[in-house]
NUTI-450710 format. One record per residue (C-alpha): x, y, z; residue in one letter. Coordinates in steps of 0.05 Angstrom, whole numbers, plus 5000, padded with zeros to 4 digits. Layout:
BEGIN
+------+-------+------+---+
| east | north |   up | r |
+------+-------+------+---+
|    X |     Y |    Z | A |
...
+------+-------+------+---+
***
This chain:
BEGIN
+------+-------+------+---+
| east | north |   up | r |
+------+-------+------+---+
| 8413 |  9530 | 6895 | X |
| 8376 |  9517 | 6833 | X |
| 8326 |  9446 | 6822 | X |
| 8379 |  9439 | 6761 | X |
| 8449 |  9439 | 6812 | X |
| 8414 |  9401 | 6868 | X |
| 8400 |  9344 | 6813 | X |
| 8462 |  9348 | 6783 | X |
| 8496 |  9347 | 6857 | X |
| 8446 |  9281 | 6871 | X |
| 8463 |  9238 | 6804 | X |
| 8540 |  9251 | 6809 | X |
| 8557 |  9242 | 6883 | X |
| 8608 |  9190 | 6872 | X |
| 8637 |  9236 | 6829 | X |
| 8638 |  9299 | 6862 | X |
| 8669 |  9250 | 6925 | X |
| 8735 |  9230 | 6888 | X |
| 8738 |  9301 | 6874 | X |
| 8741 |  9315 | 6935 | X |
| 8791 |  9263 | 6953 | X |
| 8833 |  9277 | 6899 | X |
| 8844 |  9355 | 6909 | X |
| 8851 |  9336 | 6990 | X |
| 8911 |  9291 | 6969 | X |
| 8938 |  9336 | 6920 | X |
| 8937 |  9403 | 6960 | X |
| 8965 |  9355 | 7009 | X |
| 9024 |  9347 | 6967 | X |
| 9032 |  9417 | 6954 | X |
| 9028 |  9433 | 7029 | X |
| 9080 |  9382 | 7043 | X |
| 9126 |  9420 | 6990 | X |
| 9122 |  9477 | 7024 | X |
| 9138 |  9456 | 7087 | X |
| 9187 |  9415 | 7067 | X |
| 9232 |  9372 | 7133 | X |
| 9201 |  9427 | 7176 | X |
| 9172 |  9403 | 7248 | X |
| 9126 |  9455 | 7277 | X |
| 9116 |  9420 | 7344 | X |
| 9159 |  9392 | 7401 | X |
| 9118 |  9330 | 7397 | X |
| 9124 |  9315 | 7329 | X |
| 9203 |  9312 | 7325 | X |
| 9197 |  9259 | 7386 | X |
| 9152 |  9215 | 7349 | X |
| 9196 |  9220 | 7291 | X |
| 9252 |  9201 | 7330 | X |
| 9220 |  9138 | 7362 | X |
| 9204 |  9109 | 7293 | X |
| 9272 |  9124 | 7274 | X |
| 9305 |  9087 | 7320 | X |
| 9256 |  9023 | 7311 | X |
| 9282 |  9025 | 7244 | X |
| 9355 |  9029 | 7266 | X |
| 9359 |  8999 | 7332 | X |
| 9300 |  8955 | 7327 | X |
| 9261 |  8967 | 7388 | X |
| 9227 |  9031 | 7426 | X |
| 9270 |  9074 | 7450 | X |
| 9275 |  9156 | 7452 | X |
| 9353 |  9166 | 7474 | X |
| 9371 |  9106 | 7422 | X |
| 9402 |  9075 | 7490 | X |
| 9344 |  9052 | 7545 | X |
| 9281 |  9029 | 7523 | X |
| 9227 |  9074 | 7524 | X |
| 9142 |  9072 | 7540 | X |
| 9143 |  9141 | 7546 | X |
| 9096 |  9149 | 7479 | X |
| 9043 |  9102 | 7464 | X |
| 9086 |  9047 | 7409 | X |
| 9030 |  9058 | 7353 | X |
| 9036 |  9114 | 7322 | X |
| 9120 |  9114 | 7310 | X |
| 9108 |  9035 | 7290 | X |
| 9071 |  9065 | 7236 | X |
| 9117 |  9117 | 7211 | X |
| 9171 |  9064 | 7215 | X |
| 9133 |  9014 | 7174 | X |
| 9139 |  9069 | 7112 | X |
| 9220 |  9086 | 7148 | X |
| 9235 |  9018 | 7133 | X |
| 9218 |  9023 | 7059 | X |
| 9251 |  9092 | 7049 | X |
| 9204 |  9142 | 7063 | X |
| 9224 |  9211 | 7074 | X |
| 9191 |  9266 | 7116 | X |
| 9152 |  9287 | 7042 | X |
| 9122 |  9217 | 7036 | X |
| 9102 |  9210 | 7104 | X |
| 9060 |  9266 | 7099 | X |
| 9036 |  9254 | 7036 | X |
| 9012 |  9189 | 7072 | X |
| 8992 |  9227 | 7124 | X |
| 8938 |  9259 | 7070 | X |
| 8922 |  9188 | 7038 | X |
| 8896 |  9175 | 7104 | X |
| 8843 |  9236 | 7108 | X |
| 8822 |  9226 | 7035 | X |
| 8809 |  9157 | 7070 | X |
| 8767 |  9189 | 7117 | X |
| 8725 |  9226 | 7076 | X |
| 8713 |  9165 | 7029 | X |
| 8696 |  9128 | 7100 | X |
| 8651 |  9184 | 7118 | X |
| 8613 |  9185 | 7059 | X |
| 8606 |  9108 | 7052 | X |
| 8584 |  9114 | 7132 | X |
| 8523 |  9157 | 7108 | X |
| 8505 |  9123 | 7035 | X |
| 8457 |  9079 | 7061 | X |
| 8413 |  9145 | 7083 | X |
| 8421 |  9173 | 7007 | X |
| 8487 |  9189 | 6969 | X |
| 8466 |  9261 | 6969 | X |
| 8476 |  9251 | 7048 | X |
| 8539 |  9225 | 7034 | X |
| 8566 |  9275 | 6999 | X |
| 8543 |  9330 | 7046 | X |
| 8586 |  9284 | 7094 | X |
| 8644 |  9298 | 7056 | X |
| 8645 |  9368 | 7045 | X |
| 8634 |  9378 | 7119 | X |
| 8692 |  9344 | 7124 | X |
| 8722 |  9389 | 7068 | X |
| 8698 |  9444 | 7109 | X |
| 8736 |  9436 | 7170 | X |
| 8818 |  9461 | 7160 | X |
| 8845 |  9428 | 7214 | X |
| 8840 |  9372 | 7198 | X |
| 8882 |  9392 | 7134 | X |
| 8930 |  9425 | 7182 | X |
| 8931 |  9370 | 7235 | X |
| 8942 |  9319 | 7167 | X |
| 9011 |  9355 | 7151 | X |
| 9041 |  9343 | 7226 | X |
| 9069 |  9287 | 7259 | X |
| 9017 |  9275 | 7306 | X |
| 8978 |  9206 | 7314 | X |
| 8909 |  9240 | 7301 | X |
| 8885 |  9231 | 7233 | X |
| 8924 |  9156 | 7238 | X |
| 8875 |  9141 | 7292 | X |
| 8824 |  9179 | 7261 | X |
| 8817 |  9130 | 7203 | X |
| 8812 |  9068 | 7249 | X |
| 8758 |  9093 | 7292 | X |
| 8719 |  9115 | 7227 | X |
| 8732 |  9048 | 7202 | X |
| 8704 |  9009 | 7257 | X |
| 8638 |  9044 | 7258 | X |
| 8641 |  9033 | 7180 | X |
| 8649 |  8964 | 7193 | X |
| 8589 |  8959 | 7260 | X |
| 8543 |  9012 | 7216 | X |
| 8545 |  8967 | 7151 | X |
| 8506 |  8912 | 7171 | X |
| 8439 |  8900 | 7222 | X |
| 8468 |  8849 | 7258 | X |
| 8547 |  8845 | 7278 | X |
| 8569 |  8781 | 7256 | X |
| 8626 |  8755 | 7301 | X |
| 8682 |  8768 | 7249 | X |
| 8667 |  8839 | 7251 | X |
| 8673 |  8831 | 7321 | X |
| 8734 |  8814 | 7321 | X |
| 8761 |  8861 | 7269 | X |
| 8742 |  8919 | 7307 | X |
| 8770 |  8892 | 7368 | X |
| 8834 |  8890 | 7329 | X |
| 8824 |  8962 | 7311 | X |
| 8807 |  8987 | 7380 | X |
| 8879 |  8951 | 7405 | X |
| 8914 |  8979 | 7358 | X |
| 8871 |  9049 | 7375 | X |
| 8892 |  9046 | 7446 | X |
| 8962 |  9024 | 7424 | X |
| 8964 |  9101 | 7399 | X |
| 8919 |  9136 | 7439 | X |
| 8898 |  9101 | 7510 | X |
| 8835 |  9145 | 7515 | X |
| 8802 |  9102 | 7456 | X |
| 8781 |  9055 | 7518 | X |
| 8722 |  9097 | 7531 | X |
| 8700 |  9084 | 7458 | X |
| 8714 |  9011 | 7470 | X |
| 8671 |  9015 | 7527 | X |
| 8615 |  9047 | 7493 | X |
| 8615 |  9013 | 7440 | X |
| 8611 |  8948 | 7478 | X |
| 8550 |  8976 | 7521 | X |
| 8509 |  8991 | 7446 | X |
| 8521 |  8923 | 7415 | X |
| 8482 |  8892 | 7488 | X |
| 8440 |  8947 | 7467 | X |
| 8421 |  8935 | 7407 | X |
| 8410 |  8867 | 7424 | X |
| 8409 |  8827 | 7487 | X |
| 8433 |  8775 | 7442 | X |
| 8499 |  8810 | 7419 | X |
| 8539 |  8807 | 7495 | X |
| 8580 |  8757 | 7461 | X |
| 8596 |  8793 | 7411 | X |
| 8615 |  8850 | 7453 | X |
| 8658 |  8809 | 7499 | X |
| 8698 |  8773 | 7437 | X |
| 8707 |  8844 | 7409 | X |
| 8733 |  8870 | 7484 | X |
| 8771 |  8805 | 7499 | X |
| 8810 |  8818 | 7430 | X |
| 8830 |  8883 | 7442 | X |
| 8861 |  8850 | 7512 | X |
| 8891 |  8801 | 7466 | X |
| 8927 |  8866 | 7421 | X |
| 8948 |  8900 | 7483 | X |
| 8978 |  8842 | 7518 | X |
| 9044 |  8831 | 7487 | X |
| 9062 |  8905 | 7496 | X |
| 9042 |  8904 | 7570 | X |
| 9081 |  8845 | 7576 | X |
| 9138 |  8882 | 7551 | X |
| 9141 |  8934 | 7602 | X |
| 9128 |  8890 | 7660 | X |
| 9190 |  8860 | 7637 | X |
| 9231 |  8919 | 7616 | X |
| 9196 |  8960 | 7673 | X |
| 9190 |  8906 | 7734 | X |
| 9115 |  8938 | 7739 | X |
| 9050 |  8934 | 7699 | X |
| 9050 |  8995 | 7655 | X |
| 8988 |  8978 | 7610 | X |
| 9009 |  9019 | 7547 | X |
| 9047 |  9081 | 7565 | X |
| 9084 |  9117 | 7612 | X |
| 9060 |  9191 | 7600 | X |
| 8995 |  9197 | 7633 | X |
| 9013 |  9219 | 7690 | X |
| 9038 |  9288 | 7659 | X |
| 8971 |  9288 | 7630 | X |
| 8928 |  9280 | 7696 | X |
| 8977 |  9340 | 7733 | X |
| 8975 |  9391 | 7686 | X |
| 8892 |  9383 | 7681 | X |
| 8901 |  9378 | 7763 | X |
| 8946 |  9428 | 7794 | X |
| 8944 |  9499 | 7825 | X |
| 8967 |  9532 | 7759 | X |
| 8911 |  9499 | 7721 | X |
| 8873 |  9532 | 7672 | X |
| 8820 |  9500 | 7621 | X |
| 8853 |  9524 | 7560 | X |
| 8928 |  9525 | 7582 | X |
| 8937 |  9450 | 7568 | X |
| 9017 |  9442 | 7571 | X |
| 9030 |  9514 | 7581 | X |
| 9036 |  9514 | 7663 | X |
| 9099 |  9484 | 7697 | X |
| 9099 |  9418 | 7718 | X |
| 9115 |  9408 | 7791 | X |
| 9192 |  9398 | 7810 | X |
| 9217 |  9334 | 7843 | X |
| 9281 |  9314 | 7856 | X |
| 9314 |  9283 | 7789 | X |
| 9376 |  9250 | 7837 | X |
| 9310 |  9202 | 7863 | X |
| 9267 |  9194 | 7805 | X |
| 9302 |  9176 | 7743 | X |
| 9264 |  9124 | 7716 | X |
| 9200 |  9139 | 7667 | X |
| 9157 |  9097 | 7712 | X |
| 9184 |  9134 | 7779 | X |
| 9163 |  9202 | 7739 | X |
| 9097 |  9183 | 7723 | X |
| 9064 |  9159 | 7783 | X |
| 9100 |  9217 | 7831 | X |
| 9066 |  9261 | 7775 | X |
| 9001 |  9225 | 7782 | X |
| 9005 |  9219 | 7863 | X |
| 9021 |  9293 | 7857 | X |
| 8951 |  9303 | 7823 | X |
| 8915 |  9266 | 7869 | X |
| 8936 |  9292 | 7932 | X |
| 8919 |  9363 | 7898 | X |
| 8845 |  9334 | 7873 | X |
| 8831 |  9305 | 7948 | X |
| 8861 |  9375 | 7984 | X |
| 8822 |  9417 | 7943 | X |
| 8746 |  9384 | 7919 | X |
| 8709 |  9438 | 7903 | X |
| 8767 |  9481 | 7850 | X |
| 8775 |  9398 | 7819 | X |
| 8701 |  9398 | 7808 | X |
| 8692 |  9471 | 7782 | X |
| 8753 |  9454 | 7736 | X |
| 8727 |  9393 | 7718 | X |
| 8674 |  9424 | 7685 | X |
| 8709 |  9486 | 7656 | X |
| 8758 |  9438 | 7620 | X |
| 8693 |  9395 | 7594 | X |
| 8660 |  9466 | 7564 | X |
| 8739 |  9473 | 7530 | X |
| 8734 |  9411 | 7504 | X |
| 8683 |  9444 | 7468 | X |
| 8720 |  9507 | 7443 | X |
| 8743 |  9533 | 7373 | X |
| 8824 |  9545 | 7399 | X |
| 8868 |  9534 | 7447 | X |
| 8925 |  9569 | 7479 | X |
| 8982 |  9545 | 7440 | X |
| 9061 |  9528 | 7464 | X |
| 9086 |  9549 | 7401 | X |
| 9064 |  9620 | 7399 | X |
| 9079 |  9623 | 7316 | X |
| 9016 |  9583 | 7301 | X |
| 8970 |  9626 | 7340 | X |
| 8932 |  9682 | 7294 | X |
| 8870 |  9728 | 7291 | X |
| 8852 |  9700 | 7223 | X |
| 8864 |  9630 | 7240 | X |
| 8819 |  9635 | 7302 | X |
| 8762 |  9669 | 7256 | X |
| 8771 |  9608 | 7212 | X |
| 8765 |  9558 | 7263 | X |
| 8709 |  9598 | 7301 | X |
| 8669 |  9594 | 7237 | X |
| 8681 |  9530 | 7205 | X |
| 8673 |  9490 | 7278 | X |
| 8619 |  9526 | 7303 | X |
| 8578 |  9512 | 7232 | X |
| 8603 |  9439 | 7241 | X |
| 8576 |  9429 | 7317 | X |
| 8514 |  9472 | 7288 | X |
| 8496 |  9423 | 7240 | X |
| 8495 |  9357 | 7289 | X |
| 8452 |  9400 | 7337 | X |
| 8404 |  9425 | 7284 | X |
| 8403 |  9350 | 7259 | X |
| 8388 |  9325 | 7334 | X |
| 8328 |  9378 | 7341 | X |
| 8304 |  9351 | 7279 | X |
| 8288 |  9290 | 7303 | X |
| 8211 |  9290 | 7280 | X |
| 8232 |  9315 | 7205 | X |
| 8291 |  9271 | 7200 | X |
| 8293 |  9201 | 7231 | X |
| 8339 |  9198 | 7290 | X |
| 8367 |  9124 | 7296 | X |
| 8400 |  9084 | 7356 | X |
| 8463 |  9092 | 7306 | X |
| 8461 |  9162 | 7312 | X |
| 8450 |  9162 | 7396 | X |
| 8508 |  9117 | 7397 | X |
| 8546 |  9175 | 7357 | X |
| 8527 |  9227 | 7401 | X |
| 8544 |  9177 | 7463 | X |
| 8621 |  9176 | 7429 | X |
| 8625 |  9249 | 7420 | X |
| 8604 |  9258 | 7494 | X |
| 8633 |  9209 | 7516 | X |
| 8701 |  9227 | 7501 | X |
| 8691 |  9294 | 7528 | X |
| 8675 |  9274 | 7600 | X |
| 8738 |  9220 | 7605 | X |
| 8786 |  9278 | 7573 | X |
| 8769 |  9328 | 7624 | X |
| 8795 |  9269 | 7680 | X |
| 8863 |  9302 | 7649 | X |
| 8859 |  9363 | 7597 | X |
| 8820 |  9381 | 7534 | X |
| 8862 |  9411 | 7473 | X |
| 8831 |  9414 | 7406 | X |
| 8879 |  9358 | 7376 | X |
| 8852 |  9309 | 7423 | X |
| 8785 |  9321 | 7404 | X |
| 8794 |  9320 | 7331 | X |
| 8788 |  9239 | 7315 | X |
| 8726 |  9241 | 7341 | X |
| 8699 |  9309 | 7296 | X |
| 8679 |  9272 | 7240 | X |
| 8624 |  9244 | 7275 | X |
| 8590 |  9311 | 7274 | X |
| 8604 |  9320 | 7202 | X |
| 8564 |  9248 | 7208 | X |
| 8508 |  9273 | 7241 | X |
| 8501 |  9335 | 7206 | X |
| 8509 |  9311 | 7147 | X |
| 8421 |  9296 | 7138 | X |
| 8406 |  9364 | 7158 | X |
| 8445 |  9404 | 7113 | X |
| 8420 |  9347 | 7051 | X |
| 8352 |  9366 | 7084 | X |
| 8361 |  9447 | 7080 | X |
| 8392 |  9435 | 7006 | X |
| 8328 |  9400 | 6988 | X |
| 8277 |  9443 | 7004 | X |
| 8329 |  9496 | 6977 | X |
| 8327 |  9477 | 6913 | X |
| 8241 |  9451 | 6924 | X |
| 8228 |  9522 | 6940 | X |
| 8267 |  9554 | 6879 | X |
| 8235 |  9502 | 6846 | X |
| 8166 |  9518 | 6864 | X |
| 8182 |  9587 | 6847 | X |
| 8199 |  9581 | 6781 | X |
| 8133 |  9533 | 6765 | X |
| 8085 |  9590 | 6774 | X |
| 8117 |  9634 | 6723 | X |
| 8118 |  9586 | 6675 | X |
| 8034 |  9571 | 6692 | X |
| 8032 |  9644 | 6684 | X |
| 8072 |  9651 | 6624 | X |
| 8034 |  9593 | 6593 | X |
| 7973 |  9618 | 6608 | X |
| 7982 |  9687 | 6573 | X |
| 7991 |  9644 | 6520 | X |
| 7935 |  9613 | 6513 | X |
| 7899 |  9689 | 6514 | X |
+------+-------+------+---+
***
């Protein structure tokens, strides 16, 4: 990169960023075209189907008869928000897309602070990762809930001290997080542990934020108790979750694509009667066999980790697409390790260990159950986040040594000259 590009890259950042956005959202649009009122996935048809009956029978239901908990409410409240108004499958993806040119405008404005050129490098990390353009153009709850957890460390990141309102705001967020996906209680967690942190001061602020998020999930558990005669905190589906990650036909990258044990469907009818024989199944397997839980434990942590998984629908599985997403997501993780181990060079902030501590985090509670790719996603951005100084870092002395290349020749060239 020449002194000339870097400086043009650095003065036109904001730019170059609603570029970005702007050909995300449009090849969005395109995408959608193509694929038109196809569903790819098993899941995404069932989400589809929730939010369409909120919209015509006005509550959660899958059959359109018995009311449902079977999927977290969240993400099919959404769709049916857009439903309501007269969306069609087209808009809500194009929506869908809004959303992740959100994200990369949240990513960047996470990261201006450091410099804008950081920013940018932010965004075309994120630019540099596919699937989460693929993942955008599904019916999955991912990049929904991938905006609200990059707006709530927006909104933590953007000031030195947390002021109460934010506290509450992102406790809002996080309800609504684990509304969608019950796993963001880790990050709740975590995030309550760095505010005390960061200061002794702040527990207050940390316990408003948790005690709000109580207050977001409370109507909906009261719900269930009443529609279920139990306490069913947001969904009913874990428990298929927690058997497939801990059963004898277990594997760390099969996710869903082992049987699920039989039981008699004369006895258990109900959604709640499923889940816990599903989840008493598990841990009578976990206690009977210690040692194959632990060592799977830890092989489904290192999957967490991996560039593919073993999919259901055999169609989206490819050689090419696996080079792609060995490349791009091993360059990602790359850059937020080179970035750690450059601690000295580049400053390394309790912002960033707190980044790191999500990433982690998350890892070690999914592989309680089992790690797929698109339950990992949300939380990628972060190491676009991190990685973003060290690539702004390699750019700059980049374009310093091409730079200091050039110089000497004009010295020399100048100097000939003057003979």
């Amino acid at each position: 990169m020449s002194k000339k590009v870097y400086n043009y890259i650095e003065q036109n950042a904001e730019k170059l960023l609603w570029g970005i956005i702007l050909l995300t959202i449009s090849l969005g649009g395109i995408y959608s075209l193509y694929l038109g009122d196809l569903f790819r996935f098993y899941d995404e048809g069932e989400y589809y189907l929730i939010a369409q009956n909120i919209v015509e029978k006005g509550f959660v239901t899958i059959n359109g008869t018995d009311p449902s908990a079977w999927r977290p409410p969240g993400y099919p409240l959404w769709l049916s928000l857009f439903m309501t108004i007269g969306f069609n499958i087209f808009f809500l993806r194009l929506v869908n897309f809004a959303l992740l040119g959100l994200c990369v405008y949240l990513v960047y404005k996470i990261l201006e602070p450091k410099s804008k050129l950081i920013g940018l490098c932010g965004a075309l990390l994120m630019l540099f990762y596919p699937v989460f353009f693929f993942t955008a153009s599904t019916f999955y709850p991912q990049i929904f809930v991938m905006t609200l957890f990059l707006l709530t460390i927006y909104l933590l990141f953007r000031e030195s001290v947390v002021p109460y309102r934010t506290a509450v705001i992102v406790g809002v967020i996080y309800g609504v997080l684990m509304l969608t996906v019950v796993t963001f209680l880790g990050s709740l967690l975590i995030t309550a542990a760095w505010l005390v942190y960061e200061s002794r001061e702040q527990w207050k602020k940390a316990a408003v934020m948790v005690l709000t998020t109580v207050m977001v999930l409370t109507p909906w558990t009261i719900r269930n108790y009443l529609v279920f005669d139990t306490f069913v905190l947001v969904a009913n589906n874990g428990g298929v979750a927690f058997v497939l990650g801990n059963s004898p036909g277990t594997k760390p990258n099969l996710g869903g694509n082992i049987s699920l044990p039989e039981f008699d469907k004369s006895k258990l009818k109900s959604e709640v009667a499923i889940d816990r024989y599903y989840k008493s199944t598990a841990i009578n397997y976990m206690l009977n066999n210690k040692l194959k839980t632990v060592k799977m434990y830890f092989l489904k942590l290192l999957n967490h980790y991996n560039y593919t998984n073993i999919l259901m629908t055999k169609s989206q599985m490819s050689v090419v697409k696996d080079v792609v997403l060995f490349v791009t997501f091993y360059t990602l993780l790359a850059f937020a390790l080179m970035r750690i181990a450059m601690f000295r060079k580049v400053s390394f902030s309790s912002k960033d260990m707190y980044l790191v501590l999500l990433y982690l985090g998350h890892g070690f509670l999914l592989a309680l159950f089992i790690t797929r790719i698109r339950y990992r996603l949300p939380y990628d951005p972060l190491l676009a986040i991190l990685g973003a100084p060290a690539l702004a870092y390699f750019l700059s002395k980049i374009s310093g040594r091409m730079g200091s290349e050039n110089q000497p020749q004009r010295h020399r060239g100048s100097e000939a000259t003057q003979r």
